[in-house]
TIMI-2910 file (N, C-alpha, C, CB; in pm, 1 decimal, decimal comma, always signed):
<rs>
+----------+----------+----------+----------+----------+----------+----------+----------+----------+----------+----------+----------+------+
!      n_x !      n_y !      n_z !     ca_x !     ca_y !     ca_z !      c_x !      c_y !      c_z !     cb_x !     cb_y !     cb_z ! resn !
+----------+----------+----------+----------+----------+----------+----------+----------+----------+----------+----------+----------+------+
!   +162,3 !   -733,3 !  -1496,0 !    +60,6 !   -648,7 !  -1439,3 !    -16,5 !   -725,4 !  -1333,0 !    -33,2 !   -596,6 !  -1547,9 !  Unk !
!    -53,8 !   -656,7 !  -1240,1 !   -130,6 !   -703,7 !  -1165,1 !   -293,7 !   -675,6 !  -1136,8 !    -65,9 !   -687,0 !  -1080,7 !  Unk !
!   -368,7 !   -732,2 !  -1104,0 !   -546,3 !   -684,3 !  -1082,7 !   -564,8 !   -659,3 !   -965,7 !   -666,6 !   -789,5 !  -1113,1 !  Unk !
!   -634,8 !   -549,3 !   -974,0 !   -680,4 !   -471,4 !   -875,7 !   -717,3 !   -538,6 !   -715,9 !   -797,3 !   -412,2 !   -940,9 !  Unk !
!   -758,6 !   -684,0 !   -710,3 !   -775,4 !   -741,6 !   -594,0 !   -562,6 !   -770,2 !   -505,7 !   -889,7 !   -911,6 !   -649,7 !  Unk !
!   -512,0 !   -795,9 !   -602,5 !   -391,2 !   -827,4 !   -633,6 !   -325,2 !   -668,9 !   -522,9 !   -366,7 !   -841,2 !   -834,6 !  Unk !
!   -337,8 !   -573,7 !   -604,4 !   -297,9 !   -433,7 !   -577,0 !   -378,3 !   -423,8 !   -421,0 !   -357,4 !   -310,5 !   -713,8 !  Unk !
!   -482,8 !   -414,8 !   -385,1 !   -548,0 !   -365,8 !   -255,2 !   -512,0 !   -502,5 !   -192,8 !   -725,8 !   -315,1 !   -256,9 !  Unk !
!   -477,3 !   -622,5 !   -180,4 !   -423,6 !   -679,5 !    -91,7 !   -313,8 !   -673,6 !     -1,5 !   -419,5 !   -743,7 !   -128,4 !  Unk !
!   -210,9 !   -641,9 !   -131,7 !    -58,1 !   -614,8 !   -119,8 !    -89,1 !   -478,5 !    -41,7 !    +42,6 !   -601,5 !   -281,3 !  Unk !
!   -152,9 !   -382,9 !    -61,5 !   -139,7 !   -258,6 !    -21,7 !   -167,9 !   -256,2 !   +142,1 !   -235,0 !   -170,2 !   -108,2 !  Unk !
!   -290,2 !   -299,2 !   +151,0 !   -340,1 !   -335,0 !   +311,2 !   -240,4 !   -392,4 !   +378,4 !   -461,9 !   -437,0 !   +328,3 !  Unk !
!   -177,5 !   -535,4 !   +333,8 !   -102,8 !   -638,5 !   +415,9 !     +1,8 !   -547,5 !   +441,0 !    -58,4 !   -785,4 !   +346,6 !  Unk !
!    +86,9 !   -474,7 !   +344,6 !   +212,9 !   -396,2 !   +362,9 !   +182,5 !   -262,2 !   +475,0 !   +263,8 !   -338,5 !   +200,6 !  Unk !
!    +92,5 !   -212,9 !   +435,5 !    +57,1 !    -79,2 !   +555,7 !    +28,0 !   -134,8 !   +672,4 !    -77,1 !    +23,2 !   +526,7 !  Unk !
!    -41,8 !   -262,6 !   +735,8 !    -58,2 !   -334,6 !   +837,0 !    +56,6 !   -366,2 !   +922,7 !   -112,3 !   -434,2 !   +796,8 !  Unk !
!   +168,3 !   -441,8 !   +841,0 !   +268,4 !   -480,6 !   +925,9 !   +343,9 !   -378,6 !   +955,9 !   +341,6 !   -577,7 !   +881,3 !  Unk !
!   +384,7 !   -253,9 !   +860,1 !   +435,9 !   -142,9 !   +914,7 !   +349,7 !    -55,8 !  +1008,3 !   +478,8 !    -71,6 !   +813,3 !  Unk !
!   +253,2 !    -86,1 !  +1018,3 !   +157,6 !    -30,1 !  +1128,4 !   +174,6 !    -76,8 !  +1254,9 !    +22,8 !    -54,5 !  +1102,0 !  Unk !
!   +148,7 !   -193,4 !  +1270,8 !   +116,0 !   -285,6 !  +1379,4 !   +245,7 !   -344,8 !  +1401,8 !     +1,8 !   -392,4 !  +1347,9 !  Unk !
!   +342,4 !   -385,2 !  +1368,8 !   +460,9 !   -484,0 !  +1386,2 !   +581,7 !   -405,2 !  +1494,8 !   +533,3 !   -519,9 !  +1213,5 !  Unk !
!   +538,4 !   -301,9 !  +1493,5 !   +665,2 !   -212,1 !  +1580,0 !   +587,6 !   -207,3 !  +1708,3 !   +714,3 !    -29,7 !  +1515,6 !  Unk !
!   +640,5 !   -318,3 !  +1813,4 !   +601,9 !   -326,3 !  +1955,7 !   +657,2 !   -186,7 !  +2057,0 !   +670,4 !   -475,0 !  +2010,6 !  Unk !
!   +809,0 !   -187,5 !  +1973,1 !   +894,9 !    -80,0 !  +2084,5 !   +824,8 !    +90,9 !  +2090,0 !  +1089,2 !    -63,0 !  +2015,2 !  Unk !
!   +730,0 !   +120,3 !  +1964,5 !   +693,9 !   +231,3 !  +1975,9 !   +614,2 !   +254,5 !  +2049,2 !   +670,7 !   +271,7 !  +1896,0 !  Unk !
!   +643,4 !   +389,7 !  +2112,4 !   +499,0 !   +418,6 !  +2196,7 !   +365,4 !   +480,6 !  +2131,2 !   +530,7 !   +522,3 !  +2309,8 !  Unk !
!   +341,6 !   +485,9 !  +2017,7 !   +241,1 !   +497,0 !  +1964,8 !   +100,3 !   +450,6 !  +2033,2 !   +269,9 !   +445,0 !  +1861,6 !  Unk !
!    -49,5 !   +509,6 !  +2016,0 !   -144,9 !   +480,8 !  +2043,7 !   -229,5 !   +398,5 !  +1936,8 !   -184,5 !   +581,9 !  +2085,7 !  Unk !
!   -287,1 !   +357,9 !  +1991,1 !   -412,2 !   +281,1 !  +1862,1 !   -442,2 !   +395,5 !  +1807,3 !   -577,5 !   +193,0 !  +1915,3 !  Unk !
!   -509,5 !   +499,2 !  +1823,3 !   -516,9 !   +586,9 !  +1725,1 !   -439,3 !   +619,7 !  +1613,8 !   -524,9 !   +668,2 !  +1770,5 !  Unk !
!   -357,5 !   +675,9 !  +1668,4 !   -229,1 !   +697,5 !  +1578,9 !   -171,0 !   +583,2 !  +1516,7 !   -120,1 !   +755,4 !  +1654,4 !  Unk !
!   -165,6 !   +474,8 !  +1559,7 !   -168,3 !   +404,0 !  +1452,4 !   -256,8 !   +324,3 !  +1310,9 !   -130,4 !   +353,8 !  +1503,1 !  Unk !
!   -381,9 !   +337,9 !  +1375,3 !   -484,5 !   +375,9 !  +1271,7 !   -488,6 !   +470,6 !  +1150,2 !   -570,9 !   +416,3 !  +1334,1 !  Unk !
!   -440,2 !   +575,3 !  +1190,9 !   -441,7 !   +660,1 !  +1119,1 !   -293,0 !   +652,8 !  +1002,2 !   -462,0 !   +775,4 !  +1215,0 !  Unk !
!   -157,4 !   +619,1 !  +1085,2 !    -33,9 !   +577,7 !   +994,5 !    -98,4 !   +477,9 !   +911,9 !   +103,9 !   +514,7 !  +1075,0 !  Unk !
!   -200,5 !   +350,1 !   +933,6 !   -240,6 !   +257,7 !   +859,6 !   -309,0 !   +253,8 !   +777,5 !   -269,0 !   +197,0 !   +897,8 !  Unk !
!   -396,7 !   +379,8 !   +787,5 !   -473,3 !   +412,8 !   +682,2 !   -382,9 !   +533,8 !   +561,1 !   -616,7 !   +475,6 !   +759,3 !  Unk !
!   -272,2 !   +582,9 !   +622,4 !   -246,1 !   +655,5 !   +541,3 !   -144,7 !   +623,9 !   +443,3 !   -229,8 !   +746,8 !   +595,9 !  Unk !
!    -75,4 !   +508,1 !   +495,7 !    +31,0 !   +417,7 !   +427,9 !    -29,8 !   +310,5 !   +343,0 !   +121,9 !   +347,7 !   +533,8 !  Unk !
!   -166,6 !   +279,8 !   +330,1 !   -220,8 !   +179,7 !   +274,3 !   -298,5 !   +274,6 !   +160,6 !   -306,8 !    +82,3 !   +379,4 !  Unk !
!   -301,5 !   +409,2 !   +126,9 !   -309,3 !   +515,2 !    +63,6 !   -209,9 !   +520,7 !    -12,4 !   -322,5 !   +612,5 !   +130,4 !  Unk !
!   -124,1 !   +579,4 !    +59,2 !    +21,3 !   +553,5 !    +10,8 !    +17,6 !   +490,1 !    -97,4 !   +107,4 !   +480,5 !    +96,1 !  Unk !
!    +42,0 !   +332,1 !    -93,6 !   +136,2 !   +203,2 !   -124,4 !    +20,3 !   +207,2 !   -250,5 !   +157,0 !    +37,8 !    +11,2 !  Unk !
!   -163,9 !   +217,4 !   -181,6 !   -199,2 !   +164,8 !   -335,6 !   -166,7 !   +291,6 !   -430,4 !   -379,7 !   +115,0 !   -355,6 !  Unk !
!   -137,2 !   +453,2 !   -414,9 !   -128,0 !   +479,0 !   -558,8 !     -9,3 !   +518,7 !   -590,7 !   -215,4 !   +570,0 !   -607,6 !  Unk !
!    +98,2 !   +450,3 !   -529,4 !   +229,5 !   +437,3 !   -580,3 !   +190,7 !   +295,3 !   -687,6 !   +359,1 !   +413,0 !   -439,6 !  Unk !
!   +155,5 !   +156,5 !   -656,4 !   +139,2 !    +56,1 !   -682,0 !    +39,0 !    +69,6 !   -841,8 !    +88,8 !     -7,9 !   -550,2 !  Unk !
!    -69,9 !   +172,1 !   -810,1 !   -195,9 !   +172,2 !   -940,0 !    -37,4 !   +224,0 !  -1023,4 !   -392,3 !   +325,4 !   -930,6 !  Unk !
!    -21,3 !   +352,5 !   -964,3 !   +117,6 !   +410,1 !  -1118,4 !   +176,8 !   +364,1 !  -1147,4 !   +215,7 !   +497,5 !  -1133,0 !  Unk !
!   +264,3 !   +223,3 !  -1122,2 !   +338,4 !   +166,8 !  -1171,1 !   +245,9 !    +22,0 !  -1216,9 !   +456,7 !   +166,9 !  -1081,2 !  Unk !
!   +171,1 !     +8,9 !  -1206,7 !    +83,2 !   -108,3 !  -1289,4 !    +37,2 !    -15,4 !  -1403,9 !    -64,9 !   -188,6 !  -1195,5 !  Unk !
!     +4,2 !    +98,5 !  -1379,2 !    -43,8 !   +214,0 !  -1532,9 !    +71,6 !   +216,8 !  -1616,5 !    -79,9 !   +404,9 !  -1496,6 !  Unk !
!   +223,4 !   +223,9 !  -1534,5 !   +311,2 !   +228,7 !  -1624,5 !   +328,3 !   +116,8 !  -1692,2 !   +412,5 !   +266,2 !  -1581,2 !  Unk !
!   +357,7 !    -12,5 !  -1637,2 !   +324,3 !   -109,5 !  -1724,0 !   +269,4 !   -136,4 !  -1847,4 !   +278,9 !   -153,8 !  -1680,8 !  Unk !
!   +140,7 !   -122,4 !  -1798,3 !    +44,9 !   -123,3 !  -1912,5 !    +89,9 !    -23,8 !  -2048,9 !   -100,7 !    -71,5 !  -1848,2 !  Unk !
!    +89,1 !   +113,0 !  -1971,1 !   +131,0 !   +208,2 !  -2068,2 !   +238,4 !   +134,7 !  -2157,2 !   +187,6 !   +341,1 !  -1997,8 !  Unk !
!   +341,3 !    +68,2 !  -2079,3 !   +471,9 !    +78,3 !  -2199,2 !   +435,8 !    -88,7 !  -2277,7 !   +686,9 !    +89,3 !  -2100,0 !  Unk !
!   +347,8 !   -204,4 !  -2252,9 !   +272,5 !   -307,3 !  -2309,3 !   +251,4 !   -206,7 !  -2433,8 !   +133,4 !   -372,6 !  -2217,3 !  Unk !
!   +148,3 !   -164,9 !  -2427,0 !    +59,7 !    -65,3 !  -2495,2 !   +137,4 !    +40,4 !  -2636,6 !     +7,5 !    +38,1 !  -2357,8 !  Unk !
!   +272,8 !    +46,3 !  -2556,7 !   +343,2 !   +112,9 !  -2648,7 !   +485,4 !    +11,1 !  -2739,7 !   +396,2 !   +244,5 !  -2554,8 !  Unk !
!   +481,5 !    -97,7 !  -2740,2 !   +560,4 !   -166,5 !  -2711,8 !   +494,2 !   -316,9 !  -2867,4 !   +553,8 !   -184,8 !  -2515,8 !  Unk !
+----------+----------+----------+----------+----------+----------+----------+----------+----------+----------+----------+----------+------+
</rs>
């Protein structure tokens, strides 16, 4: 399992580089603001559910 500082790090750093790392697109700062905020959404509550699952099956286990 991981802690919550753990989870919103990973989440930011991962939505960042898929944000920002693609030079060839023509994307705007806006728009990519907005992919960055919405992928860093994304990632953390894919990331919380599978740390819940964890726990859950610890828990059951």
């Amino acid at each position: 399992m991981l802690s919550l500082p753990a989870i919103l790090g990973i989440s930011i750093g991962a939505a960042g580089f898929a944000a920002f790392s693609r030079k060839n697109k023509p994307w705007s700062t806006l728009k990519r603001i907005c992919y960055f905020v919405a992928a860093t959404i994304g990632i953390l509550i894919v990331m919380l559910a599978v740390n819940f699952g964890l726990y859950y099956a610890e828990l059951k286990s």
